[in-house]
ZAMARGU-4260 file (C-alpha; in steps of 0.2 Angstrom, whole numbers, plus 5000, padded with zeros to 4 digits):
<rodrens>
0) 5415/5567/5636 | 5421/5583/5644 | 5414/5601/5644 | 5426/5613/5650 | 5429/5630/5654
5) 5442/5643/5657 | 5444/5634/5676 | 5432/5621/5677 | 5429/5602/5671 | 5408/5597/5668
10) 5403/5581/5663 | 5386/5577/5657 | 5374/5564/5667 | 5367/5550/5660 | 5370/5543/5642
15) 5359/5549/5631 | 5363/5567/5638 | 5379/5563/5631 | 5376/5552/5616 | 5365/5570/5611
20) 5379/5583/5612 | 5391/5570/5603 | 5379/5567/5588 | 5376/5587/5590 | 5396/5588/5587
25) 5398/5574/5575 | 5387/5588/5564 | 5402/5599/5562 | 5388/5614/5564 | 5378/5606/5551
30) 5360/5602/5555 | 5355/5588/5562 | 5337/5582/5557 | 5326/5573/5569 | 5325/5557/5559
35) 5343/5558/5562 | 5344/5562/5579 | 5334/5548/5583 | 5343/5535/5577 | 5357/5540/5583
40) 5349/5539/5601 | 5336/5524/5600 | 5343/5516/5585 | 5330/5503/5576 | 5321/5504/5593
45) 5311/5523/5596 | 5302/5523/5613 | 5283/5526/5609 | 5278/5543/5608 | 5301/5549/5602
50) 5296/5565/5594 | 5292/5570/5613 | 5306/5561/5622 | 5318/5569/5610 | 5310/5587/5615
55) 5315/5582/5633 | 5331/5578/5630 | 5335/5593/5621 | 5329/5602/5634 | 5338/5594/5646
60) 5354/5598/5638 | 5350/5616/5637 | 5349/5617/5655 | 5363/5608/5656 | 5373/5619/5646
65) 5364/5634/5653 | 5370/5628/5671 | 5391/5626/5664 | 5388/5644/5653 | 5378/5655/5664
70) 5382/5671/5655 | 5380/5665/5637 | 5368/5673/5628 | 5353/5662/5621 | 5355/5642/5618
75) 5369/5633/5609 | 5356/5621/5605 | 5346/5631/5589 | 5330/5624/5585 | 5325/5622/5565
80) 5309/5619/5556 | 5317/5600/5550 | 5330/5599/5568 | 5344/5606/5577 | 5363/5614/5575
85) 5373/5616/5587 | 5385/5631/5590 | 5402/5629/5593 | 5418/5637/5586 | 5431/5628/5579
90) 5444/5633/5593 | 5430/5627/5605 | 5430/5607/5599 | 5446/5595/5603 | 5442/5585/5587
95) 5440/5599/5575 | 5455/5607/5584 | 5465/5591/5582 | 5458/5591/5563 | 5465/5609/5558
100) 5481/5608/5566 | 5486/5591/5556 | 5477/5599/5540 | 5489/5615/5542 | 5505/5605/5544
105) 5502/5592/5530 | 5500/5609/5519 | 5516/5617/5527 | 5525/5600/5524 | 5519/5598/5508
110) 5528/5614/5504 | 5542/5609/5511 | 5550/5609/5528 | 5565/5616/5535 | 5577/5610/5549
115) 5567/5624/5561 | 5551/5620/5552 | 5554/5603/5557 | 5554/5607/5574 | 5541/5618/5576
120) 5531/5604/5565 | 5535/5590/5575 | 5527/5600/5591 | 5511/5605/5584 | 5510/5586/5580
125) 5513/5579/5597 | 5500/5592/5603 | 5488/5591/5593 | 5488/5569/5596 | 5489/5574/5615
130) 5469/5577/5612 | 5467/5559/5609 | 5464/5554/5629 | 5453/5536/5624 | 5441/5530/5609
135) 5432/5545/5599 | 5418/5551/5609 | 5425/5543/5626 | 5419/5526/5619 | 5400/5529/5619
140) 5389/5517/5610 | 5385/5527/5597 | 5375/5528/5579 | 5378/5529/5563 | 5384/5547/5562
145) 5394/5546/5575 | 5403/5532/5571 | 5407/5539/5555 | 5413/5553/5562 | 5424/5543/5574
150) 5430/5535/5557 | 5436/5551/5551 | 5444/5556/5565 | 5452/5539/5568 | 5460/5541/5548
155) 5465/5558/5553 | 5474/5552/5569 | 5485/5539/5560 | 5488/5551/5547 | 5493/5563/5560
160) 5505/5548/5565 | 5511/5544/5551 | 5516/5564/5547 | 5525/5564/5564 | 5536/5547/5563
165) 5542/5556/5544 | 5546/5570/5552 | 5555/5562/5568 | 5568/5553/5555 | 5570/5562/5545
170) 5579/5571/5562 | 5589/5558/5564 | 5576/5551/5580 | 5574/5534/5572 | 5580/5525/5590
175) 5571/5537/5601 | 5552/5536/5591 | 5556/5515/5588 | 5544/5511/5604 | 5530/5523/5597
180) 5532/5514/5578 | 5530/5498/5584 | 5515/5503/5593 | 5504/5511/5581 | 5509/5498/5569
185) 5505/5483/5583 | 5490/5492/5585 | 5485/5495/5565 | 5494/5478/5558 | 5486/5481/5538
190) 5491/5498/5539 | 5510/5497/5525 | 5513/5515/5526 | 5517/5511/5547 | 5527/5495/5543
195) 5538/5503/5530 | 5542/5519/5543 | 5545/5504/5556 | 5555/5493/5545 | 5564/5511/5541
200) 5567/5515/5559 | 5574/5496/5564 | 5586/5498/5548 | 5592/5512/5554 | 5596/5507/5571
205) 5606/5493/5563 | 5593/5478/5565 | 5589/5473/5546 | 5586/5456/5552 | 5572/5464/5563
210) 5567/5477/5549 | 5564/5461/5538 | 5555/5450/5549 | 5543/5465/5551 | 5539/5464/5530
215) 5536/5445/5530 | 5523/5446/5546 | 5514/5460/5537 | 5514/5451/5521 | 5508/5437/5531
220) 5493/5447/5538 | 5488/5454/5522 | 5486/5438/5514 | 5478/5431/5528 | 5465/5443/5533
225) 5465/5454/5516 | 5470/5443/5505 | 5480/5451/5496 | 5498/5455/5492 | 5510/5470/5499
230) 5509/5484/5489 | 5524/5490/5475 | 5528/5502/5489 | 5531/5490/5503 | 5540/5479/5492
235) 5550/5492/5488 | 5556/5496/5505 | 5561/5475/5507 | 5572/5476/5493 | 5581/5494/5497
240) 5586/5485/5515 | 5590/5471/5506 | 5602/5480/5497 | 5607/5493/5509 | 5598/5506/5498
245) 5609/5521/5503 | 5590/5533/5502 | 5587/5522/5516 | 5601/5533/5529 | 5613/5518/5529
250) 5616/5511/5548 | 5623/5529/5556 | 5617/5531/5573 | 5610/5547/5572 | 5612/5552/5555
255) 5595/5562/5546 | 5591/5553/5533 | 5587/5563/5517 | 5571/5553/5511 | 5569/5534/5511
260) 5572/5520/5495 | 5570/5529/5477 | 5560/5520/5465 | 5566/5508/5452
</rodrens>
């Protein structure tokens, strides 16, 4: 985890330093009550006399954050009669910046997009997901809180994904994104909605043999670790390359497809 300002990078010592300003963050400004705190920090293990070791290391990252903001008026670290908040502004926070931006295109796109809105779309995608630099909250071993958070943030990132690949081909980018398909889908093998833009992306590129043989290993996954079967959706898609569904952008190098198989 990284503190920065307008020319400089900080990184706070020591973990607890920074298990604190991540649990702090997780808050979304909310407050964070000391019974909380504390299992976040020492889990089902509190060192004797926590109410005062927890004091410490809030005061150790108010100096801290004192040291990296020297001009800034009182603490971002508030103190409450039941915990703490912590001040930070939305256009301050890489996750809840990353959070916003997919928020505001999945409205935009929701009311439709544009060749230009497209574009422009598409940009603010790959930005936003240029945040993501390693595992939510640099892999820290974290609590309960955070881990929910990193959860969120973790949903919102493949959604992100998902968003940016139906954008890309719907440009026509099917052979150009494949690489980046067949990653987040190696990566998140359960997850249909990445298996049917990759089927989608390898049909398009004139491999339906490939396109299918991606359906039959995730059906092969679902049963085997979900037990259960593909969803109608996902079948769908098997049968519209089957049958050269013409939704699907036929085999055109190049050519935007309009929208993928139409129900039956």
């Amino acid at each position: 985890m990284e503190v920065r300002t307008h020319d400089q990078v900080f990184r706070l010592s020591g973990t607890m330093q920074q298990l604190l300003l991540a649990t702090l963050l997780a808050s979304r400004g909310g407050l964070v009550t000391v019974d909380a705190l504390i299992l976040e920090l020492w889990g089902d293990e509190p060192p004797a006399k926590v109410q005062n070791a927890l004091q410490a290391q809030v005061s150790r990252i108010r100096r801290s954050l004192a040291l990296i903001e020297p001009g800034l008026s009182g603490s971002r670290v508030v103190t409450t009669s039941s915990g703490y908040l912590f001040s930070v502004g939305r256009q301050e926070f890489d996750a809840q910046l990353f959070m916003d931006t997919v928020d505001g295109v999945r409205v935009a796109v929701g009311d439709g997009v544009s060749t230009d809105d497209s574009a422009r779309h598409i940009r603010e995608l790959r930005l936003a997901l240029a945040y993501w630099r390693g595992p939510p909250f640099g892999g820290l071993p974290v609590g309960p809180m955070c881990q929910a958070a990193a959860a969120r943030y973790g949903e919102a990132k493949n959604a992100a994904l998902t968003l940016l690949f139906e954008l890309e081909l719907r440009a026509g980018s099917h052979a150009r994104i494949l690489p980046e398909l067949a990653e987040a889908y190696a990566e998140n093998p359960t997850n249909e909605k990445f298996c049917m833009l990759l089927m989608w992306a390898l049909y398009r590129c004139g491999r339906q043999r490939d396109a299918l043989d991606v359906y039959r290993k995730c059906r092969r996954t679902l049963v085997d670790h979900l037990g259960v079967e593909p969803t109608p959706d996902l079948r769908r898609y098997e049968k519209a390359i089957l049958t050269h569904d013409p939704g699907l952008g036929g085999l055109i190098h190049g050519q935007a497809a309009v929208s993928g198989p139409k129900g039956r």
